[in-house]
mmCIF file of the N, C-alpha and C atoms, coordinates in Angstrom:
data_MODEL
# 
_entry.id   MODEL 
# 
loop_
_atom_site.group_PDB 
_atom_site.id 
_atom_site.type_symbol 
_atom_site.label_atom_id 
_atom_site.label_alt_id 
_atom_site.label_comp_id 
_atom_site.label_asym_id 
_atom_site.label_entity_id 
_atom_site.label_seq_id 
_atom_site.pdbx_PDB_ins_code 
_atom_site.Cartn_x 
_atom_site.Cartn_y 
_atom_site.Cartn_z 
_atom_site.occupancy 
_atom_site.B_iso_or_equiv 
_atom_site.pdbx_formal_charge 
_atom_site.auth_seq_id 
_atom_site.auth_comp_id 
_atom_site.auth_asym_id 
_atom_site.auth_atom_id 
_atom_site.pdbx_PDB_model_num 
ATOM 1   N N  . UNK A 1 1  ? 16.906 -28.349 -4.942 1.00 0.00 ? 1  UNK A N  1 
ATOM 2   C CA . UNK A 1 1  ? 17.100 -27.872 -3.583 1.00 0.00 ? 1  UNK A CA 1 
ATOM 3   C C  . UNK A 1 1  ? 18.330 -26.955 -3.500 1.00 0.00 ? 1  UNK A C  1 
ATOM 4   N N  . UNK A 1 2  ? 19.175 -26.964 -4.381 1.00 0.00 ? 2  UNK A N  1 
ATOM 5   C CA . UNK A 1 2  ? 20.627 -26.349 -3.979 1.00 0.00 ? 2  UNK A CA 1 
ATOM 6   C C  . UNK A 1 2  ? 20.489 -25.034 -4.576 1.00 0.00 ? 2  UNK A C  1 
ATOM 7   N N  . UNK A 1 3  ? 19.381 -24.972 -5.858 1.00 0.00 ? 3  UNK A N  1 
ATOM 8   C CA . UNK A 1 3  ? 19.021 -23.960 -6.331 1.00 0.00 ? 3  UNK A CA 1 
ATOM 9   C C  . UNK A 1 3  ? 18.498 -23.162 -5.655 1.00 0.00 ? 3  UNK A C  1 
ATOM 10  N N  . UNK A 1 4  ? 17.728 -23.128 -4.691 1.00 0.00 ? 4  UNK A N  1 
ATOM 11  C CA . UNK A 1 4  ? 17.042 -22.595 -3.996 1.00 0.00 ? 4  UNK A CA 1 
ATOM 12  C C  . UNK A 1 4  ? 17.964 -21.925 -2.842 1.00 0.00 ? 4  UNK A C  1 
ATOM 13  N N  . UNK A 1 5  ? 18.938 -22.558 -2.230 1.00 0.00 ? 5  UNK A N  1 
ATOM 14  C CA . UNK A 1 5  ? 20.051 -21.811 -1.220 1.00 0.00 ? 5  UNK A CA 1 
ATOM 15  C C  . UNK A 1 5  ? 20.763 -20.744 -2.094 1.00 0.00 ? 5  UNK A C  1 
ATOM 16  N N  . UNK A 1 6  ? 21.252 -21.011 -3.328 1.00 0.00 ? 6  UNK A N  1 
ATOM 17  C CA . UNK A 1 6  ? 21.540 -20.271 -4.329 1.00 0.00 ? 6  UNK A CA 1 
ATOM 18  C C  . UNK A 1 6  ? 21.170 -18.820 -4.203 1.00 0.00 ? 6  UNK A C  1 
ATOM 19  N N  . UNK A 1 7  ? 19.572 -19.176 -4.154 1.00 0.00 ? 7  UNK A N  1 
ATOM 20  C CA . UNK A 1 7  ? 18.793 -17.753 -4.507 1.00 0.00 ? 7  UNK A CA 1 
ATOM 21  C C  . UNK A 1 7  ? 18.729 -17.367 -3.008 1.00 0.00 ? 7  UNK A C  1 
ATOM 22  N N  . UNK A 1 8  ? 18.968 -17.741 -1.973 1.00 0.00 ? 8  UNK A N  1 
ATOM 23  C CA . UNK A 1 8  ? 18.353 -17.733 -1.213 1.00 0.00 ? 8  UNK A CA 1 
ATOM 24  C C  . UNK A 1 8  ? 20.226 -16.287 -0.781 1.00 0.00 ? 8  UNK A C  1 
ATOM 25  N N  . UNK A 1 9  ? 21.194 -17.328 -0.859 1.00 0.00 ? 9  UNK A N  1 
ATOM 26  C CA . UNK A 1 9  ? 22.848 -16.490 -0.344 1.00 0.00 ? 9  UNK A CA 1 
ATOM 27  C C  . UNK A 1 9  ? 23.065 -15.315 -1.510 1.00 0.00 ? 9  UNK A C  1 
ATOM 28  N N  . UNK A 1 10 ? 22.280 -15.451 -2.495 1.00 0.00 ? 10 UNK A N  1 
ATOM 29  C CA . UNK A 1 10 ? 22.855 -14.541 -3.497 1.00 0.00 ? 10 UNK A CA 1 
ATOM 30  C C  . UNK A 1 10 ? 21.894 -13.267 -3.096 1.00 0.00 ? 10 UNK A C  1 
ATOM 31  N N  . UNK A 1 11 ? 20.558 -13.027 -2.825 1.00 0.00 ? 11 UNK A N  1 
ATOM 32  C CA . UNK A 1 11 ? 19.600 -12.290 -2.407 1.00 0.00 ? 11 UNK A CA 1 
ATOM 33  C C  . UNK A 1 11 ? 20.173 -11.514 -1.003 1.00 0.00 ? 11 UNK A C  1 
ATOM 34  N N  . UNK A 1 12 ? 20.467 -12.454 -0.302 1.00 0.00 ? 12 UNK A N  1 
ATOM 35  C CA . UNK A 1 12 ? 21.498 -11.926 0.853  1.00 0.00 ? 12 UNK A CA 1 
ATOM 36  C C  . UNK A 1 12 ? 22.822 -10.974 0.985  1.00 0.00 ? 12 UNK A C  1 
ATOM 37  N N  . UNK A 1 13 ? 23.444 -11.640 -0.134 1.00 0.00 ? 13 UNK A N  1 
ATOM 38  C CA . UNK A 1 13 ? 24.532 -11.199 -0.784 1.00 0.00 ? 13 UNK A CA 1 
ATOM 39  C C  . UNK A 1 13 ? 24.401 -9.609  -1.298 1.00 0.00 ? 13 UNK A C  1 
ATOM 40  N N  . UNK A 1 14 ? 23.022 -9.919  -2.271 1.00 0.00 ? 14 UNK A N  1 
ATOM 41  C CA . UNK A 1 14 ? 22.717 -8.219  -2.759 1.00 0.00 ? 14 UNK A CA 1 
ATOM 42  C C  . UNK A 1 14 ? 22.532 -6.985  -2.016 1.00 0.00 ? 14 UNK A C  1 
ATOM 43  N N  . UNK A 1 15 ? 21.552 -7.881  -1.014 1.00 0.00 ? 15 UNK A N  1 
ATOM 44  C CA . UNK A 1 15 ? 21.275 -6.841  0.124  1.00 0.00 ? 15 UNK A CA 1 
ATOM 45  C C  . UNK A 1 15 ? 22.252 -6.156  0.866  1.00 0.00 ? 15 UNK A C  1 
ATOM 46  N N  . UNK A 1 16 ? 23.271 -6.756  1.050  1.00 0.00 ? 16 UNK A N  1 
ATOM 47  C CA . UNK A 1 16 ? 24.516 -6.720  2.322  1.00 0.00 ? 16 UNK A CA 1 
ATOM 48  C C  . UNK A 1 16 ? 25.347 -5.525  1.421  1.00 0.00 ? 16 UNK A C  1 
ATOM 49  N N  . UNK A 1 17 ? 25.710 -5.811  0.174  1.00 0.00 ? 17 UNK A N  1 
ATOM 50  C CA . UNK A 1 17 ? 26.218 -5.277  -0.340 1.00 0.00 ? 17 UNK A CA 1 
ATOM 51  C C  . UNK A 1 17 ? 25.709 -3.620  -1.004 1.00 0.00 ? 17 UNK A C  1 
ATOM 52  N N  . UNK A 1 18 ? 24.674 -3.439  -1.435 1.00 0.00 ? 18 UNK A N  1 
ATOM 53  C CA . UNK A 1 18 ? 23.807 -2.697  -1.501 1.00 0.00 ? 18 UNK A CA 1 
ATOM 54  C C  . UNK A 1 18 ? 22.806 -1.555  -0.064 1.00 0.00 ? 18 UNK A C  1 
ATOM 55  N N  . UNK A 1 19 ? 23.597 -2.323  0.552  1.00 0.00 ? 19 UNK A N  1 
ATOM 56  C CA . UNK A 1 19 ? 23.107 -1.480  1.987  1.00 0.00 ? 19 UNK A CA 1 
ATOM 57  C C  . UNK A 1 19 ? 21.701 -1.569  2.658  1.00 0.00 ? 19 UNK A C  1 
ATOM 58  N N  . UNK A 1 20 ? 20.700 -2.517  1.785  1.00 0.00 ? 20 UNK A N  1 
ATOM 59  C CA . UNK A 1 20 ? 19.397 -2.302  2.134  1.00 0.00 ? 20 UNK A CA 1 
ATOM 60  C C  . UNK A 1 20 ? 19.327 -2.947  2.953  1.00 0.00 ? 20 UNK A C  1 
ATOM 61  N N  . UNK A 1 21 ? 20.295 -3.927  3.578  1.00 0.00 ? 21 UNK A N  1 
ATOM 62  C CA . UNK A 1 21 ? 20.154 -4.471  4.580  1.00 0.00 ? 21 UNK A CA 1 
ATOM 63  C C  . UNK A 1 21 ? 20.554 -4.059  6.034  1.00 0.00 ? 21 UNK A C  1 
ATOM 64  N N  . UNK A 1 22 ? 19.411 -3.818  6.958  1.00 0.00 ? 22 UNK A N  1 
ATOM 65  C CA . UNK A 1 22 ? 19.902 -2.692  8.275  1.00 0.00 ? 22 UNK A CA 1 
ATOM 66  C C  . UNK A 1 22 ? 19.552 -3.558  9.462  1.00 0.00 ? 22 UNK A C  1 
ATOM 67  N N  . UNK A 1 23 ? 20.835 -3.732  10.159 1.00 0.00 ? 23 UNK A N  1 
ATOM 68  C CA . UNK A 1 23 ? 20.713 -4.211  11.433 1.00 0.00 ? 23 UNK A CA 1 
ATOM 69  C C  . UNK A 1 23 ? 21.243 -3.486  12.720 1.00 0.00 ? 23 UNK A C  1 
ATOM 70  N N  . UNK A 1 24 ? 20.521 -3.422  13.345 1.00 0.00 ? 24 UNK A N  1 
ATOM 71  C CA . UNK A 1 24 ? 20.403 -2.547  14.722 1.00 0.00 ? 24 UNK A CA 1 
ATOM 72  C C  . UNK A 1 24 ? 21.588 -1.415  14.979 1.00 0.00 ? 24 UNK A C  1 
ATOM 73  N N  . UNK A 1 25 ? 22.515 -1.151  15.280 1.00 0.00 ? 25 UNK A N  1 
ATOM 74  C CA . UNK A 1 25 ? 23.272 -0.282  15.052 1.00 0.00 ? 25 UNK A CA 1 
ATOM 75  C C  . UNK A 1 25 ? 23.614 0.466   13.879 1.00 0.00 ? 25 UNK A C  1 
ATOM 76  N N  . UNK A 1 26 ? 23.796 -0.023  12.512 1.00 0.00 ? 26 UNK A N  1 
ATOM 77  C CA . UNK A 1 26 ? 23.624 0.747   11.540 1.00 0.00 ? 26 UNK A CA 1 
ATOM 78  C C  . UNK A 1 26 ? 22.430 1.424   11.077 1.00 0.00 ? 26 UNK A C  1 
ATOM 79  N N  . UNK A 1 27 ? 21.370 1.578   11.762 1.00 0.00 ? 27 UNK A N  1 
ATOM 80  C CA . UNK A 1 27 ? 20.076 2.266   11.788 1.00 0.00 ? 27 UNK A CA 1 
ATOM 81  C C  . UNK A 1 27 ? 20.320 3.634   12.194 1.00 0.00 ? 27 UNK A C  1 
ATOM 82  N N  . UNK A 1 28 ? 21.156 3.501   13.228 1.00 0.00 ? 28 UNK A N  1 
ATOM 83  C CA . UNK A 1 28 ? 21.481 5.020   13.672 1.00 0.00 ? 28 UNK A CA 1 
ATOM 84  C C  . UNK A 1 28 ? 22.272 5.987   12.708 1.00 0.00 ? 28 UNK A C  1 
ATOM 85  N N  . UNK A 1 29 ? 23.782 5.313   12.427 1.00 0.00 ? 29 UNK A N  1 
ATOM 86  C CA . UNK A 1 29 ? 24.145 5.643   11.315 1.00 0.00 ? 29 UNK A CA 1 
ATOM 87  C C  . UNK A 1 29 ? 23.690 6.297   9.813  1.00 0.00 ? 29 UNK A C  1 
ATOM 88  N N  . UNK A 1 30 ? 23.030 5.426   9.865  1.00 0.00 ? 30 UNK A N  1 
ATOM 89  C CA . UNK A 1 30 ? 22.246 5.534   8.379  1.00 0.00 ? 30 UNK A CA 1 
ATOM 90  C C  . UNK A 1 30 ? 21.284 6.645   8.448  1.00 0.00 ? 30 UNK A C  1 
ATOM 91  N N  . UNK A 1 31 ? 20.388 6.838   9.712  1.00 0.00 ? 31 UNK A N  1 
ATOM 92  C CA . UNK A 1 31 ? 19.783 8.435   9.683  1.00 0.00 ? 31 UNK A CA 1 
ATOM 93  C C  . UNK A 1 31 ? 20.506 9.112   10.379 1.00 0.00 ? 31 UNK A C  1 
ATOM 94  N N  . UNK A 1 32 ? 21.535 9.450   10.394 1.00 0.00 ? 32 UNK A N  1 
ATOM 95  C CA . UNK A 1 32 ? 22.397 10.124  10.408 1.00 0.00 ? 32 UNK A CA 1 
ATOM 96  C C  . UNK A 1 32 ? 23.001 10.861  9.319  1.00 0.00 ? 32 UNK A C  1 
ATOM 97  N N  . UNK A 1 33 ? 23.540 9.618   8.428  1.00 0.00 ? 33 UNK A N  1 
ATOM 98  C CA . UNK A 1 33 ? 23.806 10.183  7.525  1.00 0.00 ? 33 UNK A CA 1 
ATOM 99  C C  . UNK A 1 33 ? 23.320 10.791  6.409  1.00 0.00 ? 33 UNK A C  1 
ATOM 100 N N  . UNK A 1 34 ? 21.642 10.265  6.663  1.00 0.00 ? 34 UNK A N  1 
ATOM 101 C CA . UNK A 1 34 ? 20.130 10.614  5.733  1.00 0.00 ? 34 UNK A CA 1 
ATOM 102 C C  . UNK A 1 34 ? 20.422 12.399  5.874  1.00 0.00 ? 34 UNK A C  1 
ATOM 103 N N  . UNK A 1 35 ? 20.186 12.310  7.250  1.00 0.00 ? 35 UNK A N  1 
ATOM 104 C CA . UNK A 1 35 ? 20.117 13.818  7.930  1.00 0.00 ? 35 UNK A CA 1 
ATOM 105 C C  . UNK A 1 35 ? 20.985 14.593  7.657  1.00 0.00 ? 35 UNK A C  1 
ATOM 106 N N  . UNK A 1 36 ? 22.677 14.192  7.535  1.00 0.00 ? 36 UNK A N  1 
ATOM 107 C CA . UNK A 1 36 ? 23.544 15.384  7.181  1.00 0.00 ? 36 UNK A CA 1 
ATOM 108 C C  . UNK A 1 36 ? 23.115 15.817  5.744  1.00 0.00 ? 36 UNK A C  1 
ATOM 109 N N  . UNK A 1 37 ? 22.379 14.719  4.693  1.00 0.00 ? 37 UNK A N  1 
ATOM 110 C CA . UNK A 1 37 ? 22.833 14.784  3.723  1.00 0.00 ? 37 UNK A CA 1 
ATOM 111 C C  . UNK A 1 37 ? 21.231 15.829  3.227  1.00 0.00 ? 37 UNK A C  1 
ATOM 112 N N  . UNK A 1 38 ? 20.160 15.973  4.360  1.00 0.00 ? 38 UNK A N  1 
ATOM 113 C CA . UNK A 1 38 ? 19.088 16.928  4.009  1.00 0.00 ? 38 UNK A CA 1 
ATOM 114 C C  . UNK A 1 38 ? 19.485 18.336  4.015  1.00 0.00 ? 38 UNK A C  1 
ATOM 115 N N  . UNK A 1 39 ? 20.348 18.238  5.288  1.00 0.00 ? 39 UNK A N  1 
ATOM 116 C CA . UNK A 1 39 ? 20.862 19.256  5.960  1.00 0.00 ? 39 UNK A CA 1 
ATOM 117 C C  . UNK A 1 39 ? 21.928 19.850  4.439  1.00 0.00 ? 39 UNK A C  1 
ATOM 118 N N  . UNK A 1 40 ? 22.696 19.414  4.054  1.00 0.00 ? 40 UNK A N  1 
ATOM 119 C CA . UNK A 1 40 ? 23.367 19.681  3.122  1.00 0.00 ? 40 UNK A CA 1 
ATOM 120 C C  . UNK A 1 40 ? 22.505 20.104  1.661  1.00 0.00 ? 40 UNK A C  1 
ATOM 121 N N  . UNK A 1 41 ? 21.390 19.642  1.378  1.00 0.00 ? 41 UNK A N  1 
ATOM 122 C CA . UNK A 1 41 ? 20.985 19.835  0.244  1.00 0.00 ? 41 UNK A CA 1 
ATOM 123 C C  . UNK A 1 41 ? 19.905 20.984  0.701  1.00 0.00 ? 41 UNK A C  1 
ATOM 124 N N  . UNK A 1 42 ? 19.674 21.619  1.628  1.00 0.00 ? 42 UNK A N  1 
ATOM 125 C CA . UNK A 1 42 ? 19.222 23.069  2.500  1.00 0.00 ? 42 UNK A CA 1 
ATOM 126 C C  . UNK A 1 42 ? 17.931 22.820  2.398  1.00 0.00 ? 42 UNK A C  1 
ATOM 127 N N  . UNK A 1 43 ? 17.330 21.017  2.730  1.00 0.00 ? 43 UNK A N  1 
ATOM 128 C CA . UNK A 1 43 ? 16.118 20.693  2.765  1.00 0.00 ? 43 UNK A CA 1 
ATOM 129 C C  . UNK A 1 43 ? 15.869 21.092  4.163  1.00 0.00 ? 43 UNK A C  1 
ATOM 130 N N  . UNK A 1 44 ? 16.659 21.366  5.047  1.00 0.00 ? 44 UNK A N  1 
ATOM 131 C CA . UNK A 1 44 ? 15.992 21.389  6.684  1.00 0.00 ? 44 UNK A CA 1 
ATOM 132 C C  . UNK A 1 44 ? 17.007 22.809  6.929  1.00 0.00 ? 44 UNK A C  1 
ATOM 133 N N  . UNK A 1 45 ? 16.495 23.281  7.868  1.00 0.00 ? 45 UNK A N  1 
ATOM 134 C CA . UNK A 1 45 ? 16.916 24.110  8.653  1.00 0.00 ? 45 UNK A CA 1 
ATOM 135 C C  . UNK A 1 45 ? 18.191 23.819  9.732  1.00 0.00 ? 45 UNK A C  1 
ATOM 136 N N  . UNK A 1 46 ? 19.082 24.527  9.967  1.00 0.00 ? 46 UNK A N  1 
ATOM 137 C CA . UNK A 1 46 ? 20.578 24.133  11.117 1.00 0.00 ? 46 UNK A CA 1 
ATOM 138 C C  . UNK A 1 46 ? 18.997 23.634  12.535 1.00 0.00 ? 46 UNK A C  1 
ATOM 139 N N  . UNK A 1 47 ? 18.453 24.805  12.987 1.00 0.00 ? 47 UNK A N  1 
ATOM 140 C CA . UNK A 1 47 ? 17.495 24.303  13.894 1.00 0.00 ? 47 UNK A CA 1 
ATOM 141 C C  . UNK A 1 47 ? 17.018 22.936  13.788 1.00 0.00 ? 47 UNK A C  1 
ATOM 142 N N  . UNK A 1 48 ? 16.181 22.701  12.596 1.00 0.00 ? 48 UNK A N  1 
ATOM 143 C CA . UNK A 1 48 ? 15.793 21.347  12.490 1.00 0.00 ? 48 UNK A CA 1 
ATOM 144 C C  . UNK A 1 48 ? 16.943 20.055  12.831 1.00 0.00 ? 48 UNK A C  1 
ATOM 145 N N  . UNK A 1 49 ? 17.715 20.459  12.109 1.00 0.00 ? 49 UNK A N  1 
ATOM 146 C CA . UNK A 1 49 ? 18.941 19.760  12.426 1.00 0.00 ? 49 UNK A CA 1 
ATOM 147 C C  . UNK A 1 49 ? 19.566 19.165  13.789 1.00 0.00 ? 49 UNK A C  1 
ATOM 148 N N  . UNK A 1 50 ? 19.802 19.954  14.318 1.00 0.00 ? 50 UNK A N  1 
ATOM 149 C CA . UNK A 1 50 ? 20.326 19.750  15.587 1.00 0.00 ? 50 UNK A CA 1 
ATOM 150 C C  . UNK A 1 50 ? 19.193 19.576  16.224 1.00 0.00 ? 50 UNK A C  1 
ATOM 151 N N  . UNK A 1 51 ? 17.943 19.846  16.233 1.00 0.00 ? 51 UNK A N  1 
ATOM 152 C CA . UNK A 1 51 ? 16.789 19.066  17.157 1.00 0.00 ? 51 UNK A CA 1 
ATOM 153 C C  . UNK A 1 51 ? 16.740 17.686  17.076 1.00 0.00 ? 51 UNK A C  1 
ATOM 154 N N  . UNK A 1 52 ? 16.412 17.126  15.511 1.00 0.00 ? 52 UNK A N  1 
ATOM 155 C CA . UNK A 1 52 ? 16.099 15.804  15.201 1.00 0.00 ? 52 UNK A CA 1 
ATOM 156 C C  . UNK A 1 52 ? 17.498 15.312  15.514 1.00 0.00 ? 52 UNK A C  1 
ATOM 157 N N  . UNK A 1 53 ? 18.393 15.934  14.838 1.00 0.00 ? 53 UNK A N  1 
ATOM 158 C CA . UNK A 1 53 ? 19.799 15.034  15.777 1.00 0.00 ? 53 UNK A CA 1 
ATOM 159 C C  . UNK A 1 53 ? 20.197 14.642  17.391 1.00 0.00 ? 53 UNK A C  1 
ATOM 160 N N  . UNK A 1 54 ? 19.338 15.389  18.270 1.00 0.00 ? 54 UNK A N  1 
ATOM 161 C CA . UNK A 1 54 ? 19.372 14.667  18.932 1.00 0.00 ? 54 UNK A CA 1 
ATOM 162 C C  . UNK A 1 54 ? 18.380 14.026  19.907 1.00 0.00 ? 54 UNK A C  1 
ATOM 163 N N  . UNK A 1 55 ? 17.235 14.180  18.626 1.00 0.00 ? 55 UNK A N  1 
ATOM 164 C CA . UNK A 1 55 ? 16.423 12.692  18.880 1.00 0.00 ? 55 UNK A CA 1 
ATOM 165 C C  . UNK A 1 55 ? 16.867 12.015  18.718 1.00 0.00 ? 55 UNK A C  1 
ATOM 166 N N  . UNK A 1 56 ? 17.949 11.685  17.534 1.00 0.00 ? 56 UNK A N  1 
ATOM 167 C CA . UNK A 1 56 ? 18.375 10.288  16.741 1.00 0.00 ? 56 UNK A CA 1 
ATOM 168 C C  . UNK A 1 56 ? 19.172 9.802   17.909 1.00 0.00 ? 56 UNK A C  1 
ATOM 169 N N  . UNK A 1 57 ? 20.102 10.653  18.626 1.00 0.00 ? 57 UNK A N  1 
ATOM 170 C CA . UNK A 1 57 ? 20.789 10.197  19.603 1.00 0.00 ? 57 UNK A CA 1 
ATOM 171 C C  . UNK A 1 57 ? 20.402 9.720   20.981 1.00 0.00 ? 57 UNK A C  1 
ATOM 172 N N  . UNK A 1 58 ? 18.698 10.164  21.656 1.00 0.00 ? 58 UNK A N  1 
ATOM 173 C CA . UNK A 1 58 ? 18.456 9.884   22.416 1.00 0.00 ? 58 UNK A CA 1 
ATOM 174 C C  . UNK A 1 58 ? 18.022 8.177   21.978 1.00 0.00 ? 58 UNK A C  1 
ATOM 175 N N  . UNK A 1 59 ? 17.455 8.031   20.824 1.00 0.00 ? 59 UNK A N  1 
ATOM 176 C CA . UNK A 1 59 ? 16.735 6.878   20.957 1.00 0.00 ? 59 UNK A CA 1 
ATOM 177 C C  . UNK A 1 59 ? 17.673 5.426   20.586 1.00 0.00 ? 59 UNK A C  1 
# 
């Protein structure tokens, strides 16, 4: 049984640390920072940019 909390805080642990874990406010953040970082690699357009940015902000 103790093994099992084990796997259970360490899995938790990975996530938290590793970022894959997203809770409600860092959602915004995080495509945010998705977005500067398209915007930077000249996958999107300044237009695109600032449109979807402020979708991200309306929602």
């Amino acid at each position: 049984m103790m093994v099992l909390w084990l796997v259970i805080i360490g899995v938790l642990v990975y996530y938290l640390i590793n970022g894959s874990f997203e809770i409600g406010s860092f959602k915004k953040s995080n495509a945010l920072d998705k977005l500067n970082e398209r915007l930077a690699k000249g996958e999107i357009s300044i237009e695109e940019y600032k449109k979807i940015k402020t979708t991200l902000k309306e929602s």
